[in-house]
C-alpha positions as protocol buffer text, in pm:
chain_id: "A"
residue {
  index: 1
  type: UNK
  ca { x: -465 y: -1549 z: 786 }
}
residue {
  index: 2
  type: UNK
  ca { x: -730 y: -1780 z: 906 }
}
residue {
  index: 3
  type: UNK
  ca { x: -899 y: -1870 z: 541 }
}
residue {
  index: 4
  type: UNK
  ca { x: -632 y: -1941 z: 305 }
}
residue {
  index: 5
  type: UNK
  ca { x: -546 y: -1697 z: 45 }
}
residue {
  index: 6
  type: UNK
  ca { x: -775 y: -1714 z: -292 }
}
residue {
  index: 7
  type: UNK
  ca { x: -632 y: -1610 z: -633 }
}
residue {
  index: 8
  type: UNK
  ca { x: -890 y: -1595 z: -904 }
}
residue {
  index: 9
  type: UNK
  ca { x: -818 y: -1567 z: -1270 }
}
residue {
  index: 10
  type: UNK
  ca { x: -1062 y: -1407 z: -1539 }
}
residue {
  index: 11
  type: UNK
  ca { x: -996 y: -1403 z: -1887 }
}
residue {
  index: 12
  type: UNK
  ca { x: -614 y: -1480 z: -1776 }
}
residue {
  index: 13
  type: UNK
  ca { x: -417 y: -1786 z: -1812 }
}
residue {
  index: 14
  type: UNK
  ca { x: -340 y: -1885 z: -1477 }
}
residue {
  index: 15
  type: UNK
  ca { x: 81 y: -1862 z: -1444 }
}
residue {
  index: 16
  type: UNK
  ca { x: 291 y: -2037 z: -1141 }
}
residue {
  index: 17
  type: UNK
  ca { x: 504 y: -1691 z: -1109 }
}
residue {
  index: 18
  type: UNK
  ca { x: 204 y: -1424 z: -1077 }
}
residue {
  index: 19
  type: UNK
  ca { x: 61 y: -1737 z: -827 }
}
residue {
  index: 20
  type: UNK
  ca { x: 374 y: -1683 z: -668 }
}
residue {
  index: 21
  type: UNK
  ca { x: 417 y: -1313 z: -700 }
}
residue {
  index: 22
  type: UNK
  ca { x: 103 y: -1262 z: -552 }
}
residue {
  index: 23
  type: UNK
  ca { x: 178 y: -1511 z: -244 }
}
residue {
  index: 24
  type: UNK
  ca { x: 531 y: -1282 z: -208 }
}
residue {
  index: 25
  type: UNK
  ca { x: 266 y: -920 z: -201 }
}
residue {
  index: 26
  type: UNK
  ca { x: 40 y: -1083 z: 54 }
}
residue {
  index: 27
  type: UNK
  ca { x: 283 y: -1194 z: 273 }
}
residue {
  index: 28
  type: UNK
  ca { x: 386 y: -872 z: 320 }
}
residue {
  index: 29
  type: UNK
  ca { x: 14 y: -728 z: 342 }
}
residue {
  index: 30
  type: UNK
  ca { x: 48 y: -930 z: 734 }
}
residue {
  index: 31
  type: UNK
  ca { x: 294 y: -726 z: 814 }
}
residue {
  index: 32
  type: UNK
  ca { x: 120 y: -398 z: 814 }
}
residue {
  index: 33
  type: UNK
  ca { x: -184 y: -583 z: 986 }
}
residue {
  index: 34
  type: UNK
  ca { x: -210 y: -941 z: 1218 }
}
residue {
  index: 35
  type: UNK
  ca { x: -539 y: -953 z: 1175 }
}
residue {
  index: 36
  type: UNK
  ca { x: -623 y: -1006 z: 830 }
}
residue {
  index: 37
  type: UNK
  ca { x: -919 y: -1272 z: 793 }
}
residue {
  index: 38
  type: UNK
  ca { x: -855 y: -1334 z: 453 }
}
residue {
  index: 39
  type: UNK
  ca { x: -722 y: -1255 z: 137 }
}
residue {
  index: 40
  type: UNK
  ca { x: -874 y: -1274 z: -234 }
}
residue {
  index: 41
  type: UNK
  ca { x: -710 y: -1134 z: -528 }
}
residue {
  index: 42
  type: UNK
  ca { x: -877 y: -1170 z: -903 }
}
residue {
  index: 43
  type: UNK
  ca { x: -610 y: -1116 z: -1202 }
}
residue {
  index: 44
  type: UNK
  ca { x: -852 y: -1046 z: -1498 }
}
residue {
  index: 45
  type: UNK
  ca { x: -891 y: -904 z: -1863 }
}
residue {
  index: 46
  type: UNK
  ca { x: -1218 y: -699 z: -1893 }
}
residue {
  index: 47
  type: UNK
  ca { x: -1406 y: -600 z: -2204 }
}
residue {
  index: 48
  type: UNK
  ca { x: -1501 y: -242 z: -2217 }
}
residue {
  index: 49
  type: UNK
  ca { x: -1587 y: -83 z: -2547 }
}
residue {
  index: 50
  type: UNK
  ca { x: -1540 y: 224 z: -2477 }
}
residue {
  index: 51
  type: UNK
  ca { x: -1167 y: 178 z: -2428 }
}
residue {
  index: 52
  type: UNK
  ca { x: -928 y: 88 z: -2728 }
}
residue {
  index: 53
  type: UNK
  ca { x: -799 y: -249 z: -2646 }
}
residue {
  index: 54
  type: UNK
  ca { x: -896 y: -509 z: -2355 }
}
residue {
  index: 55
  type: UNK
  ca { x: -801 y: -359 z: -1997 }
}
residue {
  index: 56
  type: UNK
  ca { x: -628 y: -592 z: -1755 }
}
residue {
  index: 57
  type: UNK
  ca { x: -707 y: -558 z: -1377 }
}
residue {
  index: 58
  type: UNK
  ca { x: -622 y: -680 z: -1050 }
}
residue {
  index: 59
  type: UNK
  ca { x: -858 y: -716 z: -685 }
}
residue {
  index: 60
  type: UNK
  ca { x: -682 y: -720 z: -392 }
}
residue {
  index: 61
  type: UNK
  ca { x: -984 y: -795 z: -126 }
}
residue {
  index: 62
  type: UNK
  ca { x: -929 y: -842 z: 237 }
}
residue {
  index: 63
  type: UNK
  ca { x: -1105 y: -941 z: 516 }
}
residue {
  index: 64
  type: UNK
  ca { x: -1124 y: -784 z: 856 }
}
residue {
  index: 65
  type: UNK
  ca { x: -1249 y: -876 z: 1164 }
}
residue {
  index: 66
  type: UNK
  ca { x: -1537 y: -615 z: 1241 }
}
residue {
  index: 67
  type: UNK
  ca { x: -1430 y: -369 z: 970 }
}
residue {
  index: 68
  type: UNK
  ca { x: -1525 y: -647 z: 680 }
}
residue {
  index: 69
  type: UNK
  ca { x: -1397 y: -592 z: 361 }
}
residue {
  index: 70
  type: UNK
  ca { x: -1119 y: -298 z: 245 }
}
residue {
  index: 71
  type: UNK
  ca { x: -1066 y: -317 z: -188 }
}
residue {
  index: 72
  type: UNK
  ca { x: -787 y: -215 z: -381 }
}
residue {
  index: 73
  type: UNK
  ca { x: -795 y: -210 z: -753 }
}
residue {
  index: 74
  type: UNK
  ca { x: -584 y: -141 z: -1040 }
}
residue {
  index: 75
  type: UNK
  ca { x: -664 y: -91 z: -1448 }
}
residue {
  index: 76
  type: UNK
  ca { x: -434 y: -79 z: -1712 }
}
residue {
  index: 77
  type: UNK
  ca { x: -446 y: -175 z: -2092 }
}
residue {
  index: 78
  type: UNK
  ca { x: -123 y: -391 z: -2131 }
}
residue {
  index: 79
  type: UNK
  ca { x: 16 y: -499 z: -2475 }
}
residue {
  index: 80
  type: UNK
  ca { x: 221 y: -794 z: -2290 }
}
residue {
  index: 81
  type: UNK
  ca { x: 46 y: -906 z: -1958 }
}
residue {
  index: 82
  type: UNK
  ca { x: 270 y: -1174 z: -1934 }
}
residue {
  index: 83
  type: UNK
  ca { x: 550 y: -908 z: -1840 }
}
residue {
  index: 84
  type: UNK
  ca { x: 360 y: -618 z: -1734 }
}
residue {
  index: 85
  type: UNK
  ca { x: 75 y: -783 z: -1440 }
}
residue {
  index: 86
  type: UNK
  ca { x: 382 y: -783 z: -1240 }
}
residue {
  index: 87
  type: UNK
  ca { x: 406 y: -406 z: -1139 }
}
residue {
  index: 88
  type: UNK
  ca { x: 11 y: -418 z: -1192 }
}
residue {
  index: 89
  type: UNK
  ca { x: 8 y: -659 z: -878 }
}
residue {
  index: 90
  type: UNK
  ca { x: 262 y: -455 z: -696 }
}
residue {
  index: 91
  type: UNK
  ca { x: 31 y: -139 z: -746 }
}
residue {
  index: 92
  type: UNK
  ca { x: -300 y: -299 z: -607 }
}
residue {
  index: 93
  type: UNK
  ca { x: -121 y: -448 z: -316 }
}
residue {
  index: 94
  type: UNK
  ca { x: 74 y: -132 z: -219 }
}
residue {
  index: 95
  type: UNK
  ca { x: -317 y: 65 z: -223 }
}
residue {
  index: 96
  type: UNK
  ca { x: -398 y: -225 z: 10 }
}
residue {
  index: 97
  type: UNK
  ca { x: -86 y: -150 z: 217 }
}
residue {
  index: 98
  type: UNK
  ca { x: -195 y: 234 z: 265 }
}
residue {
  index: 99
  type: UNK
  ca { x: -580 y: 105 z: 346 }
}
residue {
  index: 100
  type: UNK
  ca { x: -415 y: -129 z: 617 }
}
residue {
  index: 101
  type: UNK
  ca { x: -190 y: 131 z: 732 }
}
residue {
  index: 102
  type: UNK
  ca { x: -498 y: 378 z: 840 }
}
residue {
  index: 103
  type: UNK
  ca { x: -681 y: 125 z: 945 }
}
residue {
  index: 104
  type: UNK
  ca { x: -419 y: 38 z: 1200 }
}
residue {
  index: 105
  type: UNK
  ca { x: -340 y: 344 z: 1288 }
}
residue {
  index: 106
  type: UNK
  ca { x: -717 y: 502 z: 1370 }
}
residue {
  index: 107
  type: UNK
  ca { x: -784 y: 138 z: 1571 }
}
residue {
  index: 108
  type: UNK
  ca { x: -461 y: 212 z: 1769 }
}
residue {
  index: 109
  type: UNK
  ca { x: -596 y: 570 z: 1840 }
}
residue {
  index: 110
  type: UNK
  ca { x: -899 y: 453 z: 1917 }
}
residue {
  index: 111
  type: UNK
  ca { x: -808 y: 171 z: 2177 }
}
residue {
  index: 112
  type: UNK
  ca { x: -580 y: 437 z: 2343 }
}
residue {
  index: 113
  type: UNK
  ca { x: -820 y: 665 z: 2359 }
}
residue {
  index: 114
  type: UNK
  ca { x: -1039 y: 426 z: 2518 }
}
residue {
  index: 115
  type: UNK
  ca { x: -772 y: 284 z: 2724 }
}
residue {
  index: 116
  type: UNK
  ca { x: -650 y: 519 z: 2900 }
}
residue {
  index: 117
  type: UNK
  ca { x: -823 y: 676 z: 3226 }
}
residue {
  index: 118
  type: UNK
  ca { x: -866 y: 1049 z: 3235 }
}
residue {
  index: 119
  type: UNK
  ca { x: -675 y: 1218 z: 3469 }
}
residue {
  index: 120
  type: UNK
  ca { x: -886 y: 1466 z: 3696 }
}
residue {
  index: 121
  type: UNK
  ca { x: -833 y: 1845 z: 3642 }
}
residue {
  index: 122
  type: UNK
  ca { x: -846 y: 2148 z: 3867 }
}
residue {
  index: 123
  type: UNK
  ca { x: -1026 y: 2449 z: 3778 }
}
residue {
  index: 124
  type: UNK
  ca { x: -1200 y: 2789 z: 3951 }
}
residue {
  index: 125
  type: UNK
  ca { x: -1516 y: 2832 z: 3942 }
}
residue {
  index: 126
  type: UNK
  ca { x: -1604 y: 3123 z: 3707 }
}
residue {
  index: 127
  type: UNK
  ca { x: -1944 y: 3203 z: 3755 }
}
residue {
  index: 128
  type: UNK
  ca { x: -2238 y: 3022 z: 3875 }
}
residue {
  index: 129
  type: UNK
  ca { x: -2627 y: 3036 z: 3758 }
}
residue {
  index: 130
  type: UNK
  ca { x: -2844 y: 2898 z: 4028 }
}
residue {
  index: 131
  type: UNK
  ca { x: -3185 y: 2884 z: 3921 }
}
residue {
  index: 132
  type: UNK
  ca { x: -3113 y: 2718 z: 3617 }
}
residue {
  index: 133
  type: UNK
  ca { x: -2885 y: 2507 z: 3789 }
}
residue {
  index: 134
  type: UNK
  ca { x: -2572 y: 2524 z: 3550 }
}
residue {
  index: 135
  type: UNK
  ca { x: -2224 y: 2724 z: 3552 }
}
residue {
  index: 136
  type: UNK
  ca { x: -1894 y: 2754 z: 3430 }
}
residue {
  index: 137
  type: UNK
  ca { x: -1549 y: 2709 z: 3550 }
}
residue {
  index: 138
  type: UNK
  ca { x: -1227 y: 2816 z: 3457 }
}
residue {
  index: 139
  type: UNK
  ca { x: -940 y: 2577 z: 3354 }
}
residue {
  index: 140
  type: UNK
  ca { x: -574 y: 2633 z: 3421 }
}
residue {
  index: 141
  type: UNK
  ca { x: -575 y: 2741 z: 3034 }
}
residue {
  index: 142
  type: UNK
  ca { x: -800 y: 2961 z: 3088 }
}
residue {
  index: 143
  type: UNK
  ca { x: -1072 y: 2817 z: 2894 }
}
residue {
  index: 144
  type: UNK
  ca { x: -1425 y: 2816 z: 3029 }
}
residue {
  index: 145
  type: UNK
  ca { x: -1587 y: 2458 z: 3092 }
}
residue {
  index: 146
  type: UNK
  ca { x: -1933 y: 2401 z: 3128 }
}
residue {
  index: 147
  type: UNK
  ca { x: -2087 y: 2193 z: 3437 }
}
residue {
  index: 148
  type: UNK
  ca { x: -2401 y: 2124 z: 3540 }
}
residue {
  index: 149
  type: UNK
  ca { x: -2574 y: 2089 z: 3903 }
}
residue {
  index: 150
  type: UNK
  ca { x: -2651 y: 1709 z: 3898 }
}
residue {
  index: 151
  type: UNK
  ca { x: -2220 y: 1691 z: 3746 }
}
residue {
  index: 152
  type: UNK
  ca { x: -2105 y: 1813 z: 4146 }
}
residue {
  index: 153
  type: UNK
  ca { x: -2073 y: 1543 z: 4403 }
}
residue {
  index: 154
  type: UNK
  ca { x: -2221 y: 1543 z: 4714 }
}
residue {
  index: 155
  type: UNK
  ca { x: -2489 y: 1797 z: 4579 }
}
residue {
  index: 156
  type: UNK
  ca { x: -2264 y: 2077 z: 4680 }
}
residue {
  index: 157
  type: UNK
  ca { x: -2366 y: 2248 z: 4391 }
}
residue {
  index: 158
  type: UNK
  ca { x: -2530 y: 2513 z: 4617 }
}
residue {
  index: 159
  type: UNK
  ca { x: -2223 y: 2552 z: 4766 }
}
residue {
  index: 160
  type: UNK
  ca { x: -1996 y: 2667 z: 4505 }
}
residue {
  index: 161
  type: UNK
  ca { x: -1949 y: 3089 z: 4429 }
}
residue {
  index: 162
  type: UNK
  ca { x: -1723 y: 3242 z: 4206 }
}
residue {
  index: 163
  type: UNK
  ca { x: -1314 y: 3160 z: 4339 }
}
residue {
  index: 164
  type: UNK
  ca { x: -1417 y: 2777 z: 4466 }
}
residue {
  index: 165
  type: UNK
  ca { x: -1121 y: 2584 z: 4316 }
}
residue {
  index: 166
  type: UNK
  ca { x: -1258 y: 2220 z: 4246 }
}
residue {
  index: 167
  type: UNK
  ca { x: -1154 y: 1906 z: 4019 }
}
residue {
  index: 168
  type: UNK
  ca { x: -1342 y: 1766 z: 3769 }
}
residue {
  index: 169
  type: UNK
  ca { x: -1344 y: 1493 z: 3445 }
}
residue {
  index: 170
  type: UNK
  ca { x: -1320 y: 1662 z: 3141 }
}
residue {
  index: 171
  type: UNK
  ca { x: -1535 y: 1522 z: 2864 }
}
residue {
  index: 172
  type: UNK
  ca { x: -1692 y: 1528 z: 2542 }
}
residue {
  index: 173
  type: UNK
  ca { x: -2065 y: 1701 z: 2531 }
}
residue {
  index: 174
  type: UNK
  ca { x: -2289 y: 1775 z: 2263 }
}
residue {
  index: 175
  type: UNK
  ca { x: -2180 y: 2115 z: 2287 }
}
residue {
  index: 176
  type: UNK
  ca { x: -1838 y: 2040 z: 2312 }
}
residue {
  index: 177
  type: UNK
  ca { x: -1582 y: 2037 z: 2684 }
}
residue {
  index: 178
  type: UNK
  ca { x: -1772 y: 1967 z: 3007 }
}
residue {
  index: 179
  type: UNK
  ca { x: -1695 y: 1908 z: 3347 }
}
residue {
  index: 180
  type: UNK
  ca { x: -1838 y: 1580 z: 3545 }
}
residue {
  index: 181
  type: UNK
  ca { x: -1783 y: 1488 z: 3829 }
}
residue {
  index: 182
  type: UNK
  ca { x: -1703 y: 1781 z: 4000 }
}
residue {
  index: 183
  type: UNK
  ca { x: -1586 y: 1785 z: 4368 }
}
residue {
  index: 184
  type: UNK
  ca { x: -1502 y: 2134 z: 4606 }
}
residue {
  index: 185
  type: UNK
  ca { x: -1082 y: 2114 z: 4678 }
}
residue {
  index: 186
  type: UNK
  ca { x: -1114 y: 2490 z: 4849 }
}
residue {
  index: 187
  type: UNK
  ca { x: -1350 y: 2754 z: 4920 }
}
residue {
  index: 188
  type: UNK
  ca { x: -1202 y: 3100 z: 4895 }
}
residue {
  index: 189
  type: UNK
  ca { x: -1047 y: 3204 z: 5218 }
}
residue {
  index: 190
  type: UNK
  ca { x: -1056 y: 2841 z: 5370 }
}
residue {
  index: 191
  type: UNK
  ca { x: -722 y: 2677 z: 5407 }
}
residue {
  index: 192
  type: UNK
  ca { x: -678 y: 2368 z: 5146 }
}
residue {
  index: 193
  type: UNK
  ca { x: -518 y: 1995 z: 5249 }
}
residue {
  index: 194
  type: UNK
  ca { x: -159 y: 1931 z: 5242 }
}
residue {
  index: 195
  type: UNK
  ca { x: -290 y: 1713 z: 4872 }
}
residue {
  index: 196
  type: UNK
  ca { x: -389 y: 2036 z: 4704 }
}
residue {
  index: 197
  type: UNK
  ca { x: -90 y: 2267 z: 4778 }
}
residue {
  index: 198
  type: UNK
  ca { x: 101 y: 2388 z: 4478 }
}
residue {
  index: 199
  type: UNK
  ca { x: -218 y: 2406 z: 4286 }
}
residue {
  index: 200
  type: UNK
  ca { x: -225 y: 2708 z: 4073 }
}
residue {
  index: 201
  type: UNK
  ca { x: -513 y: 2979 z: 4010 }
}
residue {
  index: 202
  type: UNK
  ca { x: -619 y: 2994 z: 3650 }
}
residue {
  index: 203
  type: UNK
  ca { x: -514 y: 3348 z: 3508 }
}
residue {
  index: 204
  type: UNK
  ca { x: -842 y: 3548 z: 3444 }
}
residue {
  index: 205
  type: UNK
  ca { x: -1078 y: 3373 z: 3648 }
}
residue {
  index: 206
  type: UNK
  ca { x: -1162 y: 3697 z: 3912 }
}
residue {
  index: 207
  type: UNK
  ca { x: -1221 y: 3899 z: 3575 }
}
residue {
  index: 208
  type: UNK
  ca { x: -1596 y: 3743 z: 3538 }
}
């Protein structure tokens, strides 16, 4: 961590073993996460009258970089905290675990998702729509993906008629899978490069 870990006590005698039980939890919080900023945990004894007794809770906070602050929390009434904070600790640090666990995990997804380049895919054009300039082609899962003129390279968008097998970048629209960057492979009836043998015809495709 680059601030060192804080441990806060409120209403609670401060103790060398939950100092050192809660140095052993945090430890293991790096573990799940390299990142962590910072650490602050509060051990402390609340008053709340609408609960019989005094309720003992601990704050795990941590710090991220970016994502700021993730809190775990546990409450309990405890007739001997000197005994019983122990598993209380253990609790709010293993919330703090799962929290650090998803937070890994969706920043993983989302640097591979980023990461990696999208691989071009080849597709038949379905059915085109001139005058307004849009159309539709068909995927080798037969799914229909949406393109529009100023998406073809080259401007061959003029060019293209139902059967013209093409590649394209699939990506995210507002109205879900479209095709960029779309570029003519073959024209129906005109013999393709040695590069684009072995490419197959989406099923369906002659059907609209």
């Amino acid at each position: 961590m680059q601030i060192p870990l804080e441990i806060n006590y409120n209403g609670v005698s401060r103790s060398e073993w939950i100092d050192e039980y809660i140095r052993t939890r945090v430890d293991k919080l790096e573990h799940f996460c390299n990142d962590i900023i910072g650490c602050r945990v509060v051990v402390e004894q609340t008053q709340n009258n609408n609960r019989t007794g005094n309720p003992y809770r601990v704050l795990v906070e941590v710090t991220l970089p970016a994502k700021g602050e993730l809190v775990a929390d546990k409450e309990e009434r405890l007739t001997d905290p000197q005994v019983q904070l122990r598993p209380l600790i253990r609790q709010a640090c293993e919330a703090m675990e799962k929290q650090l666990k998803k937070h890994v995990a969706k920043r993983n997804n989302d640097v591979k998702h980023h990461d990696e380049p999208t691989s071009p895919t080849v597709a038949i054009v379905a059915r085109t729509f001139a005058e307004e300039g849009y159309g539709f082609l068909k995927d080798a899962s037969g799914e229909d993906v949406y393109f529009h003129r100023n998406s073809v390279l080259h401007d061959d968008f003029d060019r293209l008629t139902a059967g013209t097998q093409v590649r394209f970048e699939p990506e995210e629209g507002d109205k879900g899978l479209q095709a960029s960057t779309v570029q003519i492979i073959d024209k129906p009836g005109v013999g393709g490069t040695d590069a684009d043998e072995g490419l197959e015809m989406p099923k369906g495709w002659e059907s609209n």
